[in-house]
C-alpha positions in Angstrom: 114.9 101.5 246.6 117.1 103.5 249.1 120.6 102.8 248.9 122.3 100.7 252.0 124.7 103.0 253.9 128.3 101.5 254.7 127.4 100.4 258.2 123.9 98.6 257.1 124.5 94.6 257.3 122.2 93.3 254.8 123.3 89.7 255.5 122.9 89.9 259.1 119.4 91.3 258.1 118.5 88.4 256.2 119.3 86.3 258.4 116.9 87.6 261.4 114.5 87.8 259.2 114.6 84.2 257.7 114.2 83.1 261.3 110.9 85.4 262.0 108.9 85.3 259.1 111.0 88.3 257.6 109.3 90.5 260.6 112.3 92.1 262.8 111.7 94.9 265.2 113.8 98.3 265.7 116.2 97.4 268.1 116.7 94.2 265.5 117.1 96.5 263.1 119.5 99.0 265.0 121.8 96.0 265.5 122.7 95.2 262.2 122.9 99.2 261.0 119.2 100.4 260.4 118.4 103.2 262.2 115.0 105.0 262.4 115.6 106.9 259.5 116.4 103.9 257.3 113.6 102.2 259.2 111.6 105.2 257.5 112.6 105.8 254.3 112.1 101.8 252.9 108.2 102.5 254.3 107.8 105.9 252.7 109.2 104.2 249.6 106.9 101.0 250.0 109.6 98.4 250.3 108.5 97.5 253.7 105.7 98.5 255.5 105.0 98.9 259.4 103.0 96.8 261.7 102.8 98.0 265.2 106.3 98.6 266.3 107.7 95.8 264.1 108.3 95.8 260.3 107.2 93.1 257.8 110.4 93.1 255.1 107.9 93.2 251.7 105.3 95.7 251.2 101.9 92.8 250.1 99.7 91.5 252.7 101.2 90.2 255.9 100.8 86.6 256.5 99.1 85.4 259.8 102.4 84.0 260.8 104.1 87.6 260.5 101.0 89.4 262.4 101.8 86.9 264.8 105.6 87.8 264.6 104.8 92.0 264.6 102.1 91.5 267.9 105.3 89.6 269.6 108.1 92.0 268.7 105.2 95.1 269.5 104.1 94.1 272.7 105.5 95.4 275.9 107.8 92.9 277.3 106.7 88.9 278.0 104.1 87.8 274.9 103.1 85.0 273.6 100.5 83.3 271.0 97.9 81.7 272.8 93.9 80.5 272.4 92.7 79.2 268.9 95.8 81.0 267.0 98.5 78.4 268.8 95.8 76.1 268.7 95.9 76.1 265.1 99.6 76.2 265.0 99.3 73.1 267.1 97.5 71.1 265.0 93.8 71.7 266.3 91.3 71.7 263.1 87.9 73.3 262.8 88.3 76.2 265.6 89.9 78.8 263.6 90.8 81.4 265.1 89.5 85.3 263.7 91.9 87.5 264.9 95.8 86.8 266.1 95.4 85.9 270.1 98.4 86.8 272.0 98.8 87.2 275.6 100.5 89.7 277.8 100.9 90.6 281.4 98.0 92.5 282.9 98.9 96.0 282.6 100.9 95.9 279.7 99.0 98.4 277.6 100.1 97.0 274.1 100.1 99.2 270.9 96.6 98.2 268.9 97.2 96.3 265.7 94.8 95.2 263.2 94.0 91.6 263.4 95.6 91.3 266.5 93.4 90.2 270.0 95.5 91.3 273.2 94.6 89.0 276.0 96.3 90.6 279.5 96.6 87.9 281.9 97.8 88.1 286.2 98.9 84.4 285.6 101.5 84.8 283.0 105.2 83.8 283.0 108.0 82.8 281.3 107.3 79.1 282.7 104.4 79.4 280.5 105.9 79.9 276.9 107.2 77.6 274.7 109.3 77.8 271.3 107.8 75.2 269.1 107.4 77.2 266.4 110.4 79.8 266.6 107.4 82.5 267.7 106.9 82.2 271.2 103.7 80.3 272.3 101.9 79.0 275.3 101.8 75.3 275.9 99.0 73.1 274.4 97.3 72.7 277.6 97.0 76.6 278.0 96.3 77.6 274.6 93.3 74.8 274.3 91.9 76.4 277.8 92.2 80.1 276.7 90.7 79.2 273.6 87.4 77.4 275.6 87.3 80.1 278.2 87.3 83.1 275.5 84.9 81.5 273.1 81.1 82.8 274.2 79.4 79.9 273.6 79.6 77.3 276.3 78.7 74.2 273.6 81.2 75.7 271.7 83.9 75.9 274.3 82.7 72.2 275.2 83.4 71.3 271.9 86.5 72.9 271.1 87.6 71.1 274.5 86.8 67.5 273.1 87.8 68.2 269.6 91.4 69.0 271.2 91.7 65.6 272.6 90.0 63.8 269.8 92.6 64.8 267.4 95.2 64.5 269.4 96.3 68.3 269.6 96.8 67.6 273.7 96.7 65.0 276.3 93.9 65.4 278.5 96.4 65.1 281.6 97.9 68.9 280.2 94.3 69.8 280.2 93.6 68.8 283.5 96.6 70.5 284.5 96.0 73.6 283.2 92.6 73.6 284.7 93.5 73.1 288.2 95.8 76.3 288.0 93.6 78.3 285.6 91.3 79.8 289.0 88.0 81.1 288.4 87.1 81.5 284.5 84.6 81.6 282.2 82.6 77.8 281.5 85.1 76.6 284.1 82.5 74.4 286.1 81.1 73.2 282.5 84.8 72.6 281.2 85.6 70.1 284.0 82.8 68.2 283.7 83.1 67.8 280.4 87.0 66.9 281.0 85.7 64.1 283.5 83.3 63.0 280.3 86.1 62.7 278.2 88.2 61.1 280.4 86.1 58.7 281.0 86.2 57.7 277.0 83.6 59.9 275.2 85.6 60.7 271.5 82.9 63.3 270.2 80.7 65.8 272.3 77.6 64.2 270.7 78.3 61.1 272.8 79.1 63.4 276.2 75.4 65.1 275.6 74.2 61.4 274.9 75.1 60.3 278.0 73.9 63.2 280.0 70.5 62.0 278.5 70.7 59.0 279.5 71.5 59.8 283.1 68.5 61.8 282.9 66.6 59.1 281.5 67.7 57.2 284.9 69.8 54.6 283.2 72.9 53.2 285.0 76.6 54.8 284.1 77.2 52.8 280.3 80.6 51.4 279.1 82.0 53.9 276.5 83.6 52.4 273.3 83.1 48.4 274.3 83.5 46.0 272.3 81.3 43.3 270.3 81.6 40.6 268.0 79.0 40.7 265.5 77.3 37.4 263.5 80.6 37.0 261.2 83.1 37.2 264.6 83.9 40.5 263.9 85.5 42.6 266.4 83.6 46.2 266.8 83.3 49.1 268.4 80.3 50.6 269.9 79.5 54.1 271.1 77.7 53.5 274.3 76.8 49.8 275.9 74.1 49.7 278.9 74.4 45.9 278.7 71.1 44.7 277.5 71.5 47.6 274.4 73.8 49.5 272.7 73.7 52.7 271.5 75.9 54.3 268.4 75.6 57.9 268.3 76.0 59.4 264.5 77.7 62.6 263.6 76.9 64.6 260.5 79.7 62.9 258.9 77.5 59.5 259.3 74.6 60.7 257.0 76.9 60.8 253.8 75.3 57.7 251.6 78.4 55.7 251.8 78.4 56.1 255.8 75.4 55.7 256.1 75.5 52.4 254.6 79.0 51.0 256.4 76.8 52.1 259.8 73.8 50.2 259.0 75.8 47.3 257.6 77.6 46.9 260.7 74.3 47.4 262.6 72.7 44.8 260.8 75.2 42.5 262.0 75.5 43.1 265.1 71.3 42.6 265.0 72.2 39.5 263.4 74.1 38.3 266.1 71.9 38.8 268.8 72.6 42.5 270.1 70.0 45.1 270.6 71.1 48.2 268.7 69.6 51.9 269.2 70.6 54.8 267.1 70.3 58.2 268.0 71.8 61.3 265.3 73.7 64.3 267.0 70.9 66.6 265.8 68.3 64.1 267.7 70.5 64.5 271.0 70.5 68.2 270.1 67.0 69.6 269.3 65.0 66.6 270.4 65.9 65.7 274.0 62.7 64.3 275.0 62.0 62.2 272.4 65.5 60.8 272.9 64.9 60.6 276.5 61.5 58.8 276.5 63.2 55.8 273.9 65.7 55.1 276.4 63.4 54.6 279.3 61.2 52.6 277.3 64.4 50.2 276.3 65.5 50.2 279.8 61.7 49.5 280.4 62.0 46.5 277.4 65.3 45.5 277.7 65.7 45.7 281.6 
């Protein structure tokens, strides 16, 4: 280990470090004693290692948090975590991200660093970042609309969109927000539709696709989420209610046996009590649209 010179400040060291992840960058370093040399020498021995233009205090594998920290101390002035990466730190589950996102003014040219996914952007200010988590993000409304415009996939996007809201990562008012200032991207026309969807109550994309169906079926605009009282004066809560029907829409979750059973339980109540209940799985609303589509008509057709 090389020895500390008289004018190195381990302490004030530490205590940078403790507040980034034990990342700091050079001119962190220079400020407590560390010059370029001393930089060098605790690499070359493998007590630290380099990461960009940052340096990661231990010489194992850096944590996502501290690739997050070296991308942010690396890049070329403003930076900030953004897309699935602050998504994730915000709380979103099931979009995770592959690399570290991180976005930067257009033009910036940042240093490449492994695991790390530079995103340059002409709409990008201090306004935007936030310090939630010590590293600097973007808000929640930005980082769940970079995440949908950047993801291929439009159902994806879509889902990653309702999945945000659903578990209450953002509000869809930030969303809509973000969305009026975000200009022309990618899925943009799909992503506020699907915003006016879930607005209107839809809590899973299944039941968004579910009622696209059903408009194309030519069924009138259902209540979302109404509620019933079944045989034993129950209260419940059902997916999608045209009035003389209802609908529940099942996930994949539904089809585990002891789902499956609380579903048709509650079902058989409801049938019980005098409602007329339809069922449709997400994979039915998914691969078999027409069949989906020609049920509804005729129970618009029955039903009236």
């Amino acid at each position: 280990m090389p020895k500390h010179s008289a004018r190195q400040n381990p302490a004030g060291l530490a205590d940078i470090a403790e507040t980034q992840d034990m990342v700091v960058s050079r001119p962190q370093l220079a400020s407590v004693g560390y010059d370029n040399d001393a930089a060098r020498r605790r690499v070359m021995s493998g007590e630290w290692q380099q990461v960009g233009n940052a340096f990661v205090l231990h010489s194992g594998i850096p944590s996502g948090h501290q690739l997050q920290w070296a991308a942010i101390l690396t890049a070329p002035g403003l930076a900030a975590v953004t897309a699935r990466t602050a998504a994730a730190r915000y709380g979103l589950r099931g979009f995770e991200p592959v690399a570290v996102d991180v976005l930067v003014k257009r033009g910036g040219s940042p240093h490449r660093i492994d695991g790390v996914h530079w995103h340059e952007s002409r709409r990008f200010s201090t306004r935007d970042v936030v310090l939630s988590f010590r590293v600097p993000m973007v808000s929640r409304g930005r980082a769940v609309i970079d995440a949908a415009a950047w993801t291929p996939k439009p159902r994806v996007a879509c889902a990653l969109m309702a999945a945000s809201v659903q578990q209450q990562v953002v509000p869809v008012s930030a969303l809509r927000q973000e969305l009026a200032v975000a200009g022309a991207i990618r899925h943009g026309r799909i992503l506020r539709s699907i915003l006016a969807d879930i607005e209107g109550g839809a809590d899973s994309l299944s039941e968004i696709d579910f009622v696209v169906l059903a408009r194309k079926a030519g069924l009138p605009p259902p209540i979302r989420q109404s509620i019933r009282y079944d045989s034993a004066g129950r209260r419940r809560y059902l997916d999608v209610d045209f009035g003389t029907f209802v609908v529940e829409v099942d996930g994949g979750v539904h089809l585990h046996a002891p789902n499956y059973w609380a579903d048709a339980r509650r079902q058989n109540e409801l049938v019980l009590g005098g409602d007329r209940v339809l069922r449709f799985s997400s994979y039915a609303i998914r691969a078999e649209e027409d069949v989906v589509i020609a049920q509804l008509r005729r129970a618009h057709q029955v039903f009236g």
